[in-house]
N, C-alpha and C positions, 0 to 999 in steps of 0.2 A: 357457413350458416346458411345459407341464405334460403338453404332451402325452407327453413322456419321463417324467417323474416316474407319468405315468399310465401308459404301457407299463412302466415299472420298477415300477409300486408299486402296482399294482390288487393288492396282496398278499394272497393268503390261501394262499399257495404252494404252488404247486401237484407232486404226485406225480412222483419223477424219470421213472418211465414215462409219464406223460401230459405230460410236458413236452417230452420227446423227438420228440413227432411233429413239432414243428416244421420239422426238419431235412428232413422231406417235402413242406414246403410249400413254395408256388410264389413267385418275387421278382417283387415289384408294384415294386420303382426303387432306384437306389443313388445314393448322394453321398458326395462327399468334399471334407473342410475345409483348404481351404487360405490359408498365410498369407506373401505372396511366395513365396520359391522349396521354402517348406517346405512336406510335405503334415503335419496333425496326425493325422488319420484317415481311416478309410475305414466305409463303412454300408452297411447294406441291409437293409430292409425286406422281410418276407414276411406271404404269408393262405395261407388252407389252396386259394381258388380263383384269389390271383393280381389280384386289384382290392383297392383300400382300398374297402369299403362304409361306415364310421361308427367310433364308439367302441364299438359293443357285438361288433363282431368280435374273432373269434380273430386274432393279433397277434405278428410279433417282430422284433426291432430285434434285429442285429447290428452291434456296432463292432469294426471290425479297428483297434487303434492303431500308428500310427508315431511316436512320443515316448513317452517316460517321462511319468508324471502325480506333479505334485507334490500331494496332497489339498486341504492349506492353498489354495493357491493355486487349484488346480480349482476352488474356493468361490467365493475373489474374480471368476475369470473368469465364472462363470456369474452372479455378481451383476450382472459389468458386460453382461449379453444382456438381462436378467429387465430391465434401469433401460432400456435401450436399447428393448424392447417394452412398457413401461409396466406390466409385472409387480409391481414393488415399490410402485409407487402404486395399483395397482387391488386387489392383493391385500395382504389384511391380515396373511396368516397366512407371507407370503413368509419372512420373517427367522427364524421356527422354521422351515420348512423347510431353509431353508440350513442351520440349524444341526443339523438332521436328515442333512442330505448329508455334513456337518466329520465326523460320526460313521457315517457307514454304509460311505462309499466305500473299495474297495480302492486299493492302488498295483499298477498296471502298468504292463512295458516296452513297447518296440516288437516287434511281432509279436503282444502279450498281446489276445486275443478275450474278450469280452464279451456275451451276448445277454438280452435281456427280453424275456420271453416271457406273452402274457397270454392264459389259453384254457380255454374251461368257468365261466368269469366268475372266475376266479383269477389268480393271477400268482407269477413265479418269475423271481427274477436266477439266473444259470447262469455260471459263471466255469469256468475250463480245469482239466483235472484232471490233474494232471502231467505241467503245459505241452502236452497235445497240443490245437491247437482244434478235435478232432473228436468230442470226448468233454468234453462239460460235464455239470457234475450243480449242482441246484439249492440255494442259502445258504438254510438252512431249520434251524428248531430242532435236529431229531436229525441226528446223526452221518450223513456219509456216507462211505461206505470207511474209517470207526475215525475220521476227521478233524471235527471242527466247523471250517467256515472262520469268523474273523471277523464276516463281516457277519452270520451267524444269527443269532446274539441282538438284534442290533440288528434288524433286516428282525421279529423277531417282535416287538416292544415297538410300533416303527411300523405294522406292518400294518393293525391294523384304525381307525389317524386317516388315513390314507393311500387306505383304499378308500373311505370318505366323501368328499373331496375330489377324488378322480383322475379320474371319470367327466366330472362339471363343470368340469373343468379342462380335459379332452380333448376337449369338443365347440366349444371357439374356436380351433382350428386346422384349417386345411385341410391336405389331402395334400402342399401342396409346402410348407410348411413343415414339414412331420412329417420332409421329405427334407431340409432345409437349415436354417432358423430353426431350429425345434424339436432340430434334431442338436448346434447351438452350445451350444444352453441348456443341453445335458446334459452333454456331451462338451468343453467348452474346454480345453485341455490344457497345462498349463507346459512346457517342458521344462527337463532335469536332475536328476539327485539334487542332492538340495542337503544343503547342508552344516549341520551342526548346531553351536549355538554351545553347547554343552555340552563339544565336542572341545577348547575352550579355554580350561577352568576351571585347569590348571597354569599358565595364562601368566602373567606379571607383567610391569607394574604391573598389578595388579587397577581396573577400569574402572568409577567409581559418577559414573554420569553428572548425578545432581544436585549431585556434589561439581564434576564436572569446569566442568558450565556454568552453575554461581552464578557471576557477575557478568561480567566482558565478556569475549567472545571473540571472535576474529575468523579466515576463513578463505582462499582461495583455490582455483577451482576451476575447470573444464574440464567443459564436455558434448562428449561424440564420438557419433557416429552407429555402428552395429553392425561397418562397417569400419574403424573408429579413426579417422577424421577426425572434426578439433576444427571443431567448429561453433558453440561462442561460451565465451565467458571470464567471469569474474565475481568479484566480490568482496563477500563478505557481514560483517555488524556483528553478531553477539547479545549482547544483556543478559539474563542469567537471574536468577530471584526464586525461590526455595525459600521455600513457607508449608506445615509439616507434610508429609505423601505428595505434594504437589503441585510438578510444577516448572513454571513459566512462561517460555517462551522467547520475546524478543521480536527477529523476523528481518528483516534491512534490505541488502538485495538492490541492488548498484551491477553492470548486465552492459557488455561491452565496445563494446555499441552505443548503448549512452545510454539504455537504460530502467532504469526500478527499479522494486523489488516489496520488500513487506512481506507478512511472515506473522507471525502469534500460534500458537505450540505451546503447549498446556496437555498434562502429561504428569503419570500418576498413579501412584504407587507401588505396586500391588496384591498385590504379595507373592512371597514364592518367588521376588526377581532376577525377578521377570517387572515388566510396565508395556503401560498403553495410553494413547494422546493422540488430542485431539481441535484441528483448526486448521481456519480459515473455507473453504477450499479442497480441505481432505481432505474424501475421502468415508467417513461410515463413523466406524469406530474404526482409529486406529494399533495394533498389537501388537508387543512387543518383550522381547526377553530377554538379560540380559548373565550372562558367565561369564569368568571369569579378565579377559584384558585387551582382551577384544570385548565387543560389544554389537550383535544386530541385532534390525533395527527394517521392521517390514510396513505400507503401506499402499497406496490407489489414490489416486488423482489427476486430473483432468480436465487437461488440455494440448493447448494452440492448436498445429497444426501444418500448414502447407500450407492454410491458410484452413480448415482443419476441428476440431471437439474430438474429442477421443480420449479413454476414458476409462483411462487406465495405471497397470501394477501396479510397487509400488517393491522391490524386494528391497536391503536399504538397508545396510552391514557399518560399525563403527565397528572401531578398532585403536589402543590407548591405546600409545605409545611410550616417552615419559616422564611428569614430572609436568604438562607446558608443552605438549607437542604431540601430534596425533592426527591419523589417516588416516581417509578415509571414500571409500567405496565401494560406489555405487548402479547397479544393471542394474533399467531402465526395460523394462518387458515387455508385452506383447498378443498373447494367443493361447498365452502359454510361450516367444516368442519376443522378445530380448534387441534391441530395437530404438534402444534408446541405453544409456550409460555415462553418470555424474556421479561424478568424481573430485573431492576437495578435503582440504585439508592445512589443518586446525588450529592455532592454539595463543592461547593463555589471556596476559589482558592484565594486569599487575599493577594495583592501585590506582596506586603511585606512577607509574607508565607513564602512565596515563589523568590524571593530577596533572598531570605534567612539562610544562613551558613549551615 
């Protein structure tokens, strides 16, 4: 990435008048991210003469987007470029940055412009100043037009661990990564507003997922492809064990074509209705939060598909019914786009059931 994190964050932020001359500078190349028949964005790269010479150039990166950005998710996706270029193993400091980006990034629609701008050996994020994208002014401590946006405060706490790093970071990419790799790593885009499971703290039954999968349950369920076609069936077994904030779930996977798969979820109680879990196959941390009679649950996942691994992000909804049964509903994603569904229908096996002859 870094080469983004380096145009975004050579910060010392630079004056709205000296950040403006950008707009007179020449386009050295554009690209645009696309994922089947969706485009996510659009770029372009500009210098004051029109060539990329180096990292010590004046510098800016425009993204034009067409999707909504879901932040959270922005995160995971750029994880999965940073693992895909050997970023997370080579760099030590990767997992603060992400968690540097969870807190800095704005949400934009389709249409929402974006530029970074780095020039005079400083740097300035520039966002749309009442929606028009002809008029940006830069996220910087003071006020501009009576408004602090957002990112200011954050962009100033970061600024000066980020000019240390950004330079170094920016001289192992070449030009056409700066136009294509490097625009992924920055820019991966979810789409949709997503819904918040806070909308559904009135519901009832109220949903405590360690009460629901202490001991056995079992499910049934369906993968479709993003046109709704089912493309394999499945039946799964859980035993769950509650010791303290801990739940352990142990998952026994029978699909309709004669394979089987087991997973171990360890899920932890962290507080606040929130939780995160950790299983041999996830990558990462799980995160999850329940409210009234939902519960959703985030992670990514490696997945064989067409002879290749993918690495996919889970937007996961649980929906408690009664005491005995529950719905679940998973959109399998890359890039922000919804490339599979995993439906399955719950319910809870009594002891005497699990006894019965």
């Amino acid at each position: 990435m870094r080469f983004a994190l380096l145009l975004l964050w050579l910060t010392t932020l630079a004056p709205e008048a000296h950040a403006a001359d950008w707009l007179t500078w020449r386009r050295v190349g554009e690209a645009t991210l696309t994922w089947g028949p969706f485009t996510v964005y659009q770029s372009q790269l500009r210098t004051p003469n029109g060539r990329y010479d180096g990292p010590q150039q004046d510098r800016a990166l425009i993204i034009t987007y067409r999707r909504d950005i879901d932040r959270e998710a922005l995160v995971d996706a750029t994880r999965d470029q940073w693992q895909a270029q050997g970023i997370l193993q080579q760099e030590p400091r990767s997992e603060a940055w992400l968690r540097m980006l969870q807190g800095i990034w704005p949400d934009v629609a389709p249409g929402s412009q974006l530029a970074f701008v780095v020039s005079g050996g400083g740097g300035a994020v520039l966002v749309p100043r009442q929606r028009r994208a002809d008029r940006l002014y830069p996220a910087r401590p003071a006020p501009v037009g009576g408004v602090q946006h957002p990112l200011s405060r954050h962009l100033a706490r970061s600024a000066h661990h980020l000019s240390r790093t950004a330079s170094a970071v920016d001289r192992r990419y070449t030009m056409k990564r700066i136009l294509t790799l490097g625009l992924a790593l920055l820019m991966l885009i979810l789409a949709g507003c997503s819904t918040e499971v806070t909308e559904y703290r009135q519901q009832q039954p109220a949903l405590d997922i360690f009460h629901y999968f202490q001991g056995r349950t079992e499910a049934w369920g369906m993968v479709q492809d993003r046109n709704g076609k089912q493309l394999r069936r499945f039946h799964v077994e859980i035993d769950g064990d509650v010791v303290g904030d801990t739940l352990t779930l142990h998952e026994r996977f029978v699909y309709d074509d004669g394979e089987k798969q087991q997973r171990v979820w360890r899920i932890r109680r962290t507080g606040d209705n929130r939780y995160q879990g950790t299983a041999g196959d996830i990558e990462g941390v799980a995160s999850g939060q329940a409210a009234g009679n939902a519960f959703h649950w985030r992670y990514s996942m490696n997945v064989e598909a067409s002879g290749s691994r993918w690495l996919l992000h889970f937007d996961d909804w649980m929906f408690l019914q009664d005491g005995s049964h529950l719905f679940n509903k998973t959109e399998m994603k890359k890039f922000g786009i919804t490339v599979a569904t995993v439906t399955l229908f719950f319910t809870r096996t009594t002891a005497e059931e699990r006894t019965a002859p």
